[in-house]
Structure formats: C-alpha cells, structure tokens
FIFI-886964 format. One record per residue (C-alpha): residue in one letter; x, y, z. Coordinates in nm, 4 decimals, m for minus. Layout:
<romis>
ROMI   type          x          y          z
ROMI      a          X          Y          Z
...
</romis>
This chain:
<romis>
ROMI   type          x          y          z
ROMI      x    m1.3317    m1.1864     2.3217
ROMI      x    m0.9816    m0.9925     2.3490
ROMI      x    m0.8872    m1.0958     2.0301
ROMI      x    m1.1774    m0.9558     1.8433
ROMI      x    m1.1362    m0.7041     1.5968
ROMI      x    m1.3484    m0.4518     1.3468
ROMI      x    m1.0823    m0.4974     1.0551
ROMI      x    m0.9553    m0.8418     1.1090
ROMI      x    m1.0192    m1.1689     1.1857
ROMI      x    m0.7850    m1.3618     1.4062
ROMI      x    m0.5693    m1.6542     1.2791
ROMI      x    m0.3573    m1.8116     1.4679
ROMI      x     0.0400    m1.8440     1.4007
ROMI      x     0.1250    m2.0789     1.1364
ROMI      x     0.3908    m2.2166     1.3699
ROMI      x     0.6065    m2.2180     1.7135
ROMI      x     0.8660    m2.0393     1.5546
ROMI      x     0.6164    m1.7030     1.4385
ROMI      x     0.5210    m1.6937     1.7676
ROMI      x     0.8191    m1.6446     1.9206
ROMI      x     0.9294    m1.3644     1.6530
ROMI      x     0.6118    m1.2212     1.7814
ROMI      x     0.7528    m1.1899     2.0844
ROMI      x     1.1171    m1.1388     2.0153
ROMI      x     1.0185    m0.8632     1.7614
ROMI      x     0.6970    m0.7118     1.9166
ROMI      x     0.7034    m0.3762     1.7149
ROMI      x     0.6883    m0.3367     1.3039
ROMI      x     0.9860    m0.1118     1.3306
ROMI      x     1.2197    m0.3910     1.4539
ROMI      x     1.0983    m0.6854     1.1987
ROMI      x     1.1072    m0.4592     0.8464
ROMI      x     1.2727    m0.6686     0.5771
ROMI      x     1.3768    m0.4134     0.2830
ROMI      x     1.3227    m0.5693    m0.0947
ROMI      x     1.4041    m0.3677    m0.4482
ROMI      x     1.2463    m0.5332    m0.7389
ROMI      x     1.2993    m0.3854    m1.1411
ROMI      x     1.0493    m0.4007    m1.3877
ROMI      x     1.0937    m0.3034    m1.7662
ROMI      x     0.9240     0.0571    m1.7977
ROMI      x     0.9082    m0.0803    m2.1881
ROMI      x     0.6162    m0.2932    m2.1330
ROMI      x     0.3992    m0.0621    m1.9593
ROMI      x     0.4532     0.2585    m2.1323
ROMI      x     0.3870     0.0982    m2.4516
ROMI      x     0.0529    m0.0795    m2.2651
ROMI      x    m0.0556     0.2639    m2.1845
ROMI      x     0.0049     0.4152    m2.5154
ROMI      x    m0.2093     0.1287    m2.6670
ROMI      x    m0.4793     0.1998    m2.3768
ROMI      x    m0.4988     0.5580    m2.4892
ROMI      x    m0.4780     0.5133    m2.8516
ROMI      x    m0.8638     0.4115    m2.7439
ROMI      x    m0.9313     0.7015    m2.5047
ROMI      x    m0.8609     0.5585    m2.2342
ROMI      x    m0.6782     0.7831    m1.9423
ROMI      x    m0.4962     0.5280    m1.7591
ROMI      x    m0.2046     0.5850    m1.5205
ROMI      x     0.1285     0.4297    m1.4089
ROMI      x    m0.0797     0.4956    m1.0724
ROMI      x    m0.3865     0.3269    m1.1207
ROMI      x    m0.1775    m0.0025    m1.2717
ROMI      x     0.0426    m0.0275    m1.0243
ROMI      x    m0.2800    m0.0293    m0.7688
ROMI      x    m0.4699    m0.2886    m0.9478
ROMI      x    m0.1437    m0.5261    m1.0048
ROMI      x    m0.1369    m0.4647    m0.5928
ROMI      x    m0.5172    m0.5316    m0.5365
ROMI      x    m0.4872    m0.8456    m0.7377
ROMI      x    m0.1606    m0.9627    m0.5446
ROMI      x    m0.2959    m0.9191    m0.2448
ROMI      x    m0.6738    m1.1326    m0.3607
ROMI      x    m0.4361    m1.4278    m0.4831
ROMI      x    m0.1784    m1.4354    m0.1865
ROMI      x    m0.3973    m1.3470     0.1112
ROMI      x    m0.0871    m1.3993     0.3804
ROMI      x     0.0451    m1.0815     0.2559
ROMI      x    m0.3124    m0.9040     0.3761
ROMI      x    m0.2514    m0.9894     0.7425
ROMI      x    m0.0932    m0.7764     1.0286
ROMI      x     0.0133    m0.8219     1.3763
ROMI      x    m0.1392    m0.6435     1.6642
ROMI      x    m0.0220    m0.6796     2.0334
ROMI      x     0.1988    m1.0589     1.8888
ROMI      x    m0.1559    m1.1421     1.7392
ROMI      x    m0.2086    m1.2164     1.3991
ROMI      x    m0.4990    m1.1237     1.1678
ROMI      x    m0.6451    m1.1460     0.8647
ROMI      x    m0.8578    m0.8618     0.6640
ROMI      x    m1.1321    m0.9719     0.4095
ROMI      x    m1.0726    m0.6530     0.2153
ROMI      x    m0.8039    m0.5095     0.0401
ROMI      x    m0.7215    m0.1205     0.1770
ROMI      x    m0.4725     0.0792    m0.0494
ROMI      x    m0.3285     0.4062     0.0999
ROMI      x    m0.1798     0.6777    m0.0303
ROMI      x    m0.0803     1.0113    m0.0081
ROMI      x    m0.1523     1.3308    m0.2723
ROMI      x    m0.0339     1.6661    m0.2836
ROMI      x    m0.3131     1.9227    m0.4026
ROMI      x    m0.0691     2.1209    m0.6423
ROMI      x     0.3222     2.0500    m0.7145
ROMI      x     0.4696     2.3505    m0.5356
ROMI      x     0.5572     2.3198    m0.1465
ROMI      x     0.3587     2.5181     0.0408
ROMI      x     0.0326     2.3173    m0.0976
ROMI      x    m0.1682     2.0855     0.1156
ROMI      x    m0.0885     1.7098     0.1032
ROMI      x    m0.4580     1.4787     0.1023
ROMI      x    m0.4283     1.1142     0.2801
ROMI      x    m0.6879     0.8537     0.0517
ROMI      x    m0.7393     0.5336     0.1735
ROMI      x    m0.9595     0.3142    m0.1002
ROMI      x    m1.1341    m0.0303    m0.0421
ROMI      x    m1.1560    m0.2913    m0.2173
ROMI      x    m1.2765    m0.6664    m0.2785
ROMI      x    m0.9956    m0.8064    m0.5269
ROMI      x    m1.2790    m0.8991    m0.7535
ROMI      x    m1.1865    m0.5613    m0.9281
ROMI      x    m1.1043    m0.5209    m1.3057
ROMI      x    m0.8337    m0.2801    m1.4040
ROMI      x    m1.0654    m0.0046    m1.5632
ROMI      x    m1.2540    m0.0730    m1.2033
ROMI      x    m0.9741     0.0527    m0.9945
ROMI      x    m0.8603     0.2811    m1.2002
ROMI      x    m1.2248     0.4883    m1.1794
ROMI      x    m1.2002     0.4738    m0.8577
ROMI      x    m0.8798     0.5878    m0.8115
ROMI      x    m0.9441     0.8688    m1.0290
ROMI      x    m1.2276     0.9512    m0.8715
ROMI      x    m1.1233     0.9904    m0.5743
ROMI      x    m0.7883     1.1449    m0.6351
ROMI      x    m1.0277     1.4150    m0.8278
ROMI      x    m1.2972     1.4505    m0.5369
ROMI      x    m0.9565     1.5391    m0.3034
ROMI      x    m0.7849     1.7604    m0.5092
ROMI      x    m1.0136     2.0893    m0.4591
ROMI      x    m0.8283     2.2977    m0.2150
ROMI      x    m1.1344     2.3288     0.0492
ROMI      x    m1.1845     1.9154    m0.0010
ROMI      x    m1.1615     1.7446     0.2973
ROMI      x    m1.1847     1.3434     0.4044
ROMI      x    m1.2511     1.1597     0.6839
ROMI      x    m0.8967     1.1779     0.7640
ROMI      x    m0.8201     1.5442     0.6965
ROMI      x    m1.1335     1.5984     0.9822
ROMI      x    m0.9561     1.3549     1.2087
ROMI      x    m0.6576     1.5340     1.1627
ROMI      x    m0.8068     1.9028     1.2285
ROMI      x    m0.9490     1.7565     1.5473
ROMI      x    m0.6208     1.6923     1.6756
ROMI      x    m0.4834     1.9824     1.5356
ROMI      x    m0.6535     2.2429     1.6588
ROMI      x    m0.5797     2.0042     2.0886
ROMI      x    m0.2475     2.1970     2.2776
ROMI      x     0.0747     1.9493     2.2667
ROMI      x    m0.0180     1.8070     2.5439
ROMI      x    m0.3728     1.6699     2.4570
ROMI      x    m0.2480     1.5738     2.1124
ROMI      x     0.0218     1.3358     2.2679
ROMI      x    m0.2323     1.2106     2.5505
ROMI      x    m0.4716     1.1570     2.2599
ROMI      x    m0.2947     0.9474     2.0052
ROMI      x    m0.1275     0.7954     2.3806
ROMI      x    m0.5450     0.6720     2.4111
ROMI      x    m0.5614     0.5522     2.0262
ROMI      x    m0.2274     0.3559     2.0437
ROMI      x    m0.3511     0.1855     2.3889
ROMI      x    m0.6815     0.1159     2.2316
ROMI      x    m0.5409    m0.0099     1.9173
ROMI      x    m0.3355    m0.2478     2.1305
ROMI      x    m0.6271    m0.3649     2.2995
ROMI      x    m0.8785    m0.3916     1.9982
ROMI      x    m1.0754    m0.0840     2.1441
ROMI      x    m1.0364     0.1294     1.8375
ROMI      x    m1.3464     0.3080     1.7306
ROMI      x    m1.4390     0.1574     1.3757
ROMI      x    m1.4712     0.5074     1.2597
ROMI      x    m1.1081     0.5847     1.3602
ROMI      x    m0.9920     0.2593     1.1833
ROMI      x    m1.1851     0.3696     0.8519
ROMI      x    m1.0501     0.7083     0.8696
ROMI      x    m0.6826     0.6105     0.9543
ROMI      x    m0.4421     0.5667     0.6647
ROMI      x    m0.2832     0.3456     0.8786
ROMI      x    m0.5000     0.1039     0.8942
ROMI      x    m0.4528    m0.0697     0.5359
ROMI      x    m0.2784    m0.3811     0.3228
ROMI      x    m0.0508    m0.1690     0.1883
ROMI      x     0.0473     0.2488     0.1765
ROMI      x     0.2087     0.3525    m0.1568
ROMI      x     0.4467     0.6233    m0.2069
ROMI      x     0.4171     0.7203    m0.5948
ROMI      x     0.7302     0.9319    m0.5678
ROMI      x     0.7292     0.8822    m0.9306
ROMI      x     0.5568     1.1858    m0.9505
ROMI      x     0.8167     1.4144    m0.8493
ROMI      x     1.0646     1.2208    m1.0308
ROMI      x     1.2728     1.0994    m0.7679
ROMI      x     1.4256     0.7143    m0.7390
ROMI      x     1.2229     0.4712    m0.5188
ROMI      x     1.2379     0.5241    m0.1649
ROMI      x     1.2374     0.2536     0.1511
ROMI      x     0.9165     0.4139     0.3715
ROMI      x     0.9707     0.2470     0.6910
ROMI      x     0.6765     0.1129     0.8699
ROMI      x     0.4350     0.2721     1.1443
ROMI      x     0.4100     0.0944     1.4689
ROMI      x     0.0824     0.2151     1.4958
ROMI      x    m0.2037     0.1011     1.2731
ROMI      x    m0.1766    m0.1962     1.0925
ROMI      x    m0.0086    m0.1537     0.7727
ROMI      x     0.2695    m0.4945     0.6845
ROMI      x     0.3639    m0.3421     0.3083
ROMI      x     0.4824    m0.0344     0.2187
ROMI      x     0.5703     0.0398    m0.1214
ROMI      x     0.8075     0.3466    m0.2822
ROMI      x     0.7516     0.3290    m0.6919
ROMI      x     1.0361     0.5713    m0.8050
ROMI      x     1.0918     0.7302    m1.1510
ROMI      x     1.1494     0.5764    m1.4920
ROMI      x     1.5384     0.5570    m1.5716
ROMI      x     1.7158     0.4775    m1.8380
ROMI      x     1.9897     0.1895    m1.8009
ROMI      x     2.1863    m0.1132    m2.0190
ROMI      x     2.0015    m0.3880    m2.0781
ROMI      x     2.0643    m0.7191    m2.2287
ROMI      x     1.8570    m0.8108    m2.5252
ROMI      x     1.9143    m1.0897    m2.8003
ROMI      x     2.2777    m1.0706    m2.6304
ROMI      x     2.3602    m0.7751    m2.7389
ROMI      x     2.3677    m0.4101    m2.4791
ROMI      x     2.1017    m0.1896    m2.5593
ROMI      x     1.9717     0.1099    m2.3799
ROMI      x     1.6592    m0.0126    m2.1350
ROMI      x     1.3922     0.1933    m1.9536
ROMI      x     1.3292     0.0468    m1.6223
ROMI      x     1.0957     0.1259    m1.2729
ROMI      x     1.1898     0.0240    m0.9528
ROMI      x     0.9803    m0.0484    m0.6662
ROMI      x     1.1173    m0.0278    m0.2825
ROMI      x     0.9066    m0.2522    m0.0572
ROMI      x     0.9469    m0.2283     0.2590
ROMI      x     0.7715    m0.5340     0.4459
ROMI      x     0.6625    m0.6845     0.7948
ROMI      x     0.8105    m1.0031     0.7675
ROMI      x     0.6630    m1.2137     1.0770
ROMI      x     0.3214    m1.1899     0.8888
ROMI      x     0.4344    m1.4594     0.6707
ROMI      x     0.7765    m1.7085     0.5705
ROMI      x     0.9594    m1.6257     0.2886
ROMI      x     0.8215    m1.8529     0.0637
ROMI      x     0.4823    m1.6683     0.0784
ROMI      x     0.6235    m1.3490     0.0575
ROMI      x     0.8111    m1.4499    m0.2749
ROMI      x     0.5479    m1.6062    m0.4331
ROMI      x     0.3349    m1.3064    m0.4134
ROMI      x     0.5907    m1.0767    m0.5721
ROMI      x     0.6137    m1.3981    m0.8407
ROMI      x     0.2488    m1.2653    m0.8974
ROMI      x     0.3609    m0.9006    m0.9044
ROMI      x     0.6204    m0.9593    m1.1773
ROMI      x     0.3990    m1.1756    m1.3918
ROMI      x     0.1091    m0.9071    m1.3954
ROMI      x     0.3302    m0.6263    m1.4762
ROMI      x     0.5293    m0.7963    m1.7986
ROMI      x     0.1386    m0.8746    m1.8997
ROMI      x    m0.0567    m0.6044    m1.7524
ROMI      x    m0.3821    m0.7036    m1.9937
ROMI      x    m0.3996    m0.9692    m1.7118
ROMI      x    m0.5876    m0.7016    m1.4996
ROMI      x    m0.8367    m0.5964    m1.7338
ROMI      x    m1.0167    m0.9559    m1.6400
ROMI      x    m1.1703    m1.0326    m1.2851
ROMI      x    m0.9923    m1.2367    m1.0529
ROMI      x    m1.0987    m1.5919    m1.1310
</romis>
C-alpha cells in the first residue's frame, strides 16, 4: 500500500549494496554523478540541412529530444527514480524543459513538460515539440504549471513555504495529488536545459530533491575546435552535453550503455525517423 504510486511502479533494489546507498545517500543532491560527453556538430548540421532541403523545419531541439525519448525506451533503468530510499519505475517517458517567451530579460520564462511512449518517430516528437513550444509562446499562454505557480504566487511567504512544506511531505509519502504530479516539471525522466539557445557552453543543472527527476541535461553551443581526421588536424565543430545524473538509480554499466545508445543515434540520427522496434 505505502509504496504505491500515480507515476511509478515500484521495483525493488537490484541489490544489497543499492539499498544501502539509499540510505547512506537519501537525497538526489548528495548522489549526483557529473558526465560531459562531445558529439561532432558536423553530422547533425549537415542532417538538418538535408531535412530542410525537403521542407522540413527540424531543430537541434527536437533531435536532441527524440535521441533522449528513444534512450530512455531502450534502457528503461535510466527512467526510474528514488522516492523516500524506494525505487520506481515510470511506463512513460516525461521530457521537461524550460522556454523563454522572447530573448530579452524581462520576458516571461514557460515550464513544458511533454509525454511520451518511446514508440515515437522523429518527425513525431518533433510536432509535438513544436507544437507545444508554439501553443506557450503567446504572452497571455498559460499551462498547467504556470496556474500552479500563480496559485502559490499570489499565498504570503509564509503559506508558500508551509505549502510546498505539505507537497514535499506528501511526495515523500506517495500522497501527491496526480494533478500536481502532471503539472510539476519535476516530476519527469529527464529536464533539459537547451542553453544552446543563448549561445552559452553546456552547463551542470544540479538536481531537485523534490520531484522525481534522475537526468538532467545542459546541451551548450556549437564550438569550433581541432580535430583529428585521416591523421591530419583539421578545424572540427563540436556540441557538448553536461549530464548531470542520479546515480543510485542504476550501476554504471547501465548508465554507460545508455549513453552507448545516445552516441550511436546522434552520429546516425536517420535512426530516429523509424519506430522503436
């Protein structure tokens, strides 16, 4: 009964030693493992140019998310979180991230959290993706979690802190209101920072203890560095990608397995326009 949830199903510990981490590192703060993995900007600029020599309006965005969506269908360990030392397992895939209405700072920043199955094709994702970033970028828009936040908002100090006090508790407890889970950004498999967009170099997000969210992801700007090639120094374009991970969700062999997968989709990102099979 007490280990019942809305957005995951319990599994227990793979082995003695996980549960004790669990207990020796009961917070995601205090077991974040920090990763920075390259990938040749080469590849996927030129897959994008070829994408829209035939119309189509792909992003760096919407590539990265599918190459995620698909990671996370084929290496399901890495869609599991920890709640009060319990672990659990989500069916679907959630993908969080944040937007900012217009590119000057006194705009207002949008929180989108999208679901899906993993069954997904590239163009898939990426309509929804655009879709939604489009439905949020209207300056009066306004999600399930901007109305959560205005709720809180407009609650004195006092009731705010006694408030998200009452969410943490019944988070803890598996009490949370499905409605609060679906609206909560922090509730997902993974929260991307695209600070690609601003052009700045990948950041390391840490992780929230509250909510549920085991990956975080900073994809930085394209650079320019050497490169080997045909053993000769040439001039390279390259992305980096700071992950930033819960590691007593899975061992290490899991974890690098699934970032196997992430390299292999991105140096052949026509992978994604296919279903999972």
């Amino acid at each position: 009964m007490f280990n019942k949830r809305t957005d995951g199903k319990y599994t227990r510990l793979p082995d003695p030693f996980f549960r004790v981490m669990a207990n020796i590192m009961p917070t995601r703060a205090e077991s974040q493992v920090l990763y920075e993995h390259t990938f040749d900007a080469d590849i996927l600029m030129n897959y994008l140019k070829t994408r829209r020599l035939n119309h189509s309006d792909l992003t760096f965005l919407s590539l990265f998310i599918a190459c995620y969506v698909r990671m996370l269908k084929e290496h399901p360990q890495i869609n599991r979180f920890l709640v009060n030392r319990r672990l659990y397992s989500r069916e679907d895939i959630h993908i969080a991230f944040v937007i900012k209405k217009q590119l000057i700072a006194s705009a207002d920043e949008a929180a989108i959290k999208l679901t899906f199955t993993g069954n997904e094709t590239l163009e898939q994702i990426h309509n929804s993706v655009e879709a939604e970033i489009n439905k949020n970028m209207a300056a009066d828009s306004e999600n399930e979690t901007d109305t959560l936040a205005k709720f809180f908002n407009k609650l004195p100090n006092g009731l705010i802190r006694f408030g998200v006090g009452i969410c943490k508790f019944a988070d803890a407890h598996n009490m949370l209101p499905r409605f609060i889970i679906k609206a909560s950004p922090f509730h997902c498999s993974m929260f991307i920072t695209y600070v690609k967009s601003i052009k700045l170099d990948c950041v390391f997000h840490h992780l929230y203890n509250f909510g549920t969210c085991s990956v975080f992801a900073g994809i930085g700007k394209t650079i320019k560095q050497a490169g080997v090639e045909k053993n000769e120094v040439a001039p390279k374009r390259t992305i980096s990608v700071a992950y930033v991970i819960d590691e007593r969700i899975c061992d290490g062999y899991a974890m690098a397995k699934a970032f196997q997968t992430v390299e292999k989709l991105l140096k052949n990102p026509e992978l994604l326009e296919q279903p999972f099979s």
